[in-house]
C-alpha positions in Angstrom: 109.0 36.8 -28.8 108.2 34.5 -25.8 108.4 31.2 -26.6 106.9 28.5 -24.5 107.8 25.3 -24.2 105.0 22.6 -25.4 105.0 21.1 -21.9 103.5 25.0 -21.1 101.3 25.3 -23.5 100.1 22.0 -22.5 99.9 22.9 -19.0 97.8 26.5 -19.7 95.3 24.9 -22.0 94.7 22.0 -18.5 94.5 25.1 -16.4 91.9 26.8 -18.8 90.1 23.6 -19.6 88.5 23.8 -16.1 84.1 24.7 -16.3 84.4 27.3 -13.4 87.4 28.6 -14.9 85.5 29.3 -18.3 82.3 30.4 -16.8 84.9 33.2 -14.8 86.2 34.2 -18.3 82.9 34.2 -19.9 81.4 36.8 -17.1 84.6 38.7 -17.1 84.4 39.4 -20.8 81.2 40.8 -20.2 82.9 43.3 -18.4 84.6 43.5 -14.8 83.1 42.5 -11.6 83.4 42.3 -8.0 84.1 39.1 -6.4 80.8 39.1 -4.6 78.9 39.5 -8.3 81.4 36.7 -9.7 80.3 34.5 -6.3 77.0 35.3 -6.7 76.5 34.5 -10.6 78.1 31.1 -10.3 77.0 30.4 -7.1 80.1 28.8 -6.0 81.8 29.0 -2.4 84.3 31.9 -1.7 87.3 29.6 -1.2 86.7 27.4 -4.6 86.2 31.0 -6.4 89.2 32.3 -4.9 91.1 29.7 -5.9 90.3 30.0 -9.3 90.9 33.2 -9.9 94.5 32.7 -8.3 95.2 30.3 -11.1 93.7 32.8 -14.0 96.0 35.4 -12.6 98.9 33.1 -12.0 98.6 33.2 -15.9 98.2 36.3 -16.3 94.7 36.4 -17.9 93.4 38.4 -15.4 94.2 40.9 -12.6 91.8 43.0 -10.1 91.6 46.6 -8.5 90.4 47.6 -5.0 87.4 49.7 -4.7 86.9 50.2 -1.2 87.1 47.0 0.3 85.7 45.0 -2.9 88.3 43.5 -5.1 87.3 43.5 -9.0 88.9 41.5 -11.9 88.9 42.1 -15.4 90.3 40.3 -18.2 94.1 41.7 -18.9 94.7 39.7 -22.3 91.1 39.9 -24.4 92.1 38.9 -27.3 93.4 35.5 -26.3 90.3 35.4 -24.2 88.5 36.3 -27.7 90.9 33.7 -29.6 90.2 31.0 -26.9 86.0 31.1 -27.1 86.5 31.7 -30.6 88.5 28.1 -30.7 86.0 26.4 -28.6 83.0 27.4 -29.6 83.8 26.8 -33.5 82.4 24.0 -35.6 85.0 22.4 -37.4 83.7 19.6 -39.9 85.7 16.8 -40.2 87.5 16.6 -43.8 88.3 13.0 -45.1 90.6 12.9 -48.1 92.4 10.1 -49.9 95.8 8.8 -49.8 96.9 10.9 -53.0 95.4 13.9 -51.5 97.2 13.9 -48.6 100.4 13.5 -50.1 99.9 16.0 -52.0 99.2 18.4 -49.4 102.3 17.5 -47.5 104.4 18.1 -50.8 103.0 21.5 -50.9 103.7 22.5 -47.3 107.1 21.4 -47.7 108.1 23.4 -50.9 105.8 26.8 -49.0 108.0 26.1 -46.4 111.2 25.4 -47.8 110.9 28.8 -49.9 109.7 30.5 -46.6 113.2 29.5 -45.3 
């Protein structure tokens, strides 16, 4: 399994954080288009477009093909595309709890993962 340091992880969830960068993945898992369709739907300059998607697929989210003299990207890993619009588009209340309670909880993790070990 690849493990990535937390410096990585932070510096993929910057990269990802960008709006044009979302609105790329959001058409793309729609299905894949040309760069002229991505340009056109975001109505964003060539260059900035460009290098965008050379940052998605310096992560390896997504990739193109040729056809003719187009070049078309799709998304190459969906389900953390899924997972990742899952994550930010999720409403996640805010639990309050007292001082007992969250003692309590951090017993319990401890012993779960103590016998895990």
């Amino acid at each position: 399994m690849n493990t990535l340091d937390i410096r990585d992880k932070a510096e993929i969830l910057k990269l990802l954080g960008h709006p044009t960068r979302l609105l790329i993945l959001e058409e793309l898992a729609k299905g894949a288009k040309c760069v002229t369709d991505i340009r056109d739907l975001l109505d964003i300059e060539q260059s900035n477009l460009s290098q965008h998607l050379s940052v998605l697929r310096r992560l390896k989210i997504i990739d193109f093909y040729e056809d003719g003299t187009l070049r078309c990207y799709y998304i190459t890993r969906p389900r953390m595309v899924d997972s990742l619009f899952m994550f930010i588009s999720g409403n996640y209340p805010v639990v309050r709890r007292s001082c007992e309670e969250v003692r309590k909880e951090g017993k319990r993790r401890q012993t779960k993962t103590a016998e895990s070990n």
